[in-house]
N, C-alpha and C positions, 0 to 999 in steps of 0.2 A: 502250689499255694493251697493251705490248707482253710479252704472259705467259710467253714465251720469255727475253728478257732478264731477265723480274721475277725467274723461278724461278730462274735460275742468281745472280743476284746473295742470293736469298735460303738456296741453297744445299740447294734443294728436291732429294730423294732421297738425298745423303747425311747430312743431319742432320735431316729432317723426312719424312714421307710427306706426296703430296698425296689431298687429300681429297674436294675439288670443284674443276672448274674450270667455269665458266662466264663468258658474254656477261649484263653487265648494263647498264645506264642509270647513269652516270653511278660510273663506276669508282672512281675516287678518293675521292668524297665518303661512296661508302659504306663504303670502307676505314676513311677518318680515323673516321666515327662507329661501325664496331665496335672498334677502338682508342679511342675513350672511350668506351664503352657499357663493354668489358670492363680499361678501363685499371688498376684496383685488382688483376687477374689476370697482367698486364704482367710478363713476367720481365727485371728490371734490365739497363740499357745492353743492351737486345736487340728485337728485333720480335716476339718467341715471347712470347707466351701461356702460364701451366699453365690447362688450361680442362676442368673438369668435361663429362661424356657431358651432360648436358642442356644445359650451356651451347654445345656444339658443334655439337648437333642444333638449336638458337634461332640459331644464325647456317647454320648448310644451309638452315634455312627461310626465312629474311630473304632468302637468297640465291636458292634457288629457287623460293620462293612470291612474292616481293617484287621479287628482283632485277633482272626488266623493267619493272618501276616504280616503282622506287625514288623515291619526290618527296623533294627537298630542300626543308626544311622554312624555316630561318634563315638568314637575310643571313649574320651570325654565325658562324665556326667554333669558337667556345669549346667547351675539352671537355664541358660542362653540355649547351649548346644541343645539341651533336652526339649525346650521351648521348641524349638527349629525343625530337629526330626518329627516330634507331634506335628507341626502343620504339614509339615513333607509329607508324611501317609496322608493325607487329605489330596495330592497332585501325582498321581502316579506319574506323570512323564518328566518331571522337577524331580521326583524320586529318584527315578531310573539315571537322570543325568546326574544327580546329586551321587549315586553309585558308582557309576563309568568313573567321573572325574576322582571320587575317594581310590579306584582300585587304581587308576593312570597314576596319582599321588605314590600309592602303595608301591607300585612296580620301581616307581623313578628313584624310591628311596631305597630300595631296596640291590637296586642299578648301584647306586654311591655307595652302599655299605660293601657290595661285593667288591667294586673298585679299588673304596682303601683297604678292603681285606687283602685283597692282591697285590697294592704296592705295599705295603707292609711284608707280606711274604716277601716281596721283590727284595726287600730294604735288609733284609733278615738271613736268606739266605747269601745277600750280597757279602754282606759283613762276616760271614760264619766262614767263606772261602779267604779275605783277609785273616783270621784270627789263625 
């Protein structure tokens, strides 16, 4: 991301101070989920926030403590799901389980796609020895 154009398109020092700037892992994604983590805070037709001292100090930390590791948690960008991974980098062990059980999901689905692939070939060459 280029923080040079972001900040002048956002309008950063005449209408905003900045606050933090940093290098994170995967920039955008974790834009969109502190905009629905704090979407309810949202100030209309705008990009600005009103955001309480703690709620600003939960996103410096997400940012600094989190921000080189940001894992993206859902295929999904609904603002629920984005909501949800944002609090999940706050709990590394709800993370880590949140992980296991997505890659367990992953394998089992992947389990049934190889299944029907093979009774389909079963189906196919069965039919081809009729023909």
């Amino acid at each position: 991301m280029n923080w040079s154009r972001r900040s002048r398109e956002l309008e950063v020092g005449s209408k905003t101070i900045e606050v933090l700037t940093a290098n994170v892992k995967h920039p955008g994604r974790l834009e969109k989920a502190i905009h629905a983590h704090f979407s309810n805070r949202r100030l209309p037709q705008s990009e600005w926030f009103k955001l309480s001292n703690s709620e600003l100090k939960l996103i410096i930390n997400v940012i600094t403590e989190k921000g080189k590791d940001y894992t993206p948690v859902f295929e999904k960008k609904s603002k629920n799901m984005l909501a949800l991974e944002f609090a999940l980098q706050e709990d590394p062990e709800l993370l880590e389980k949140m992980l296991e059980t997505k890659k367990e999901i992953d394998a089992y689905k992947q389990q049934r796609k190889q299944e029907r692939d093979d009774k389909a070939k079963r189906r196919s060459g069965f039919w081809g020895f009729l023909g």
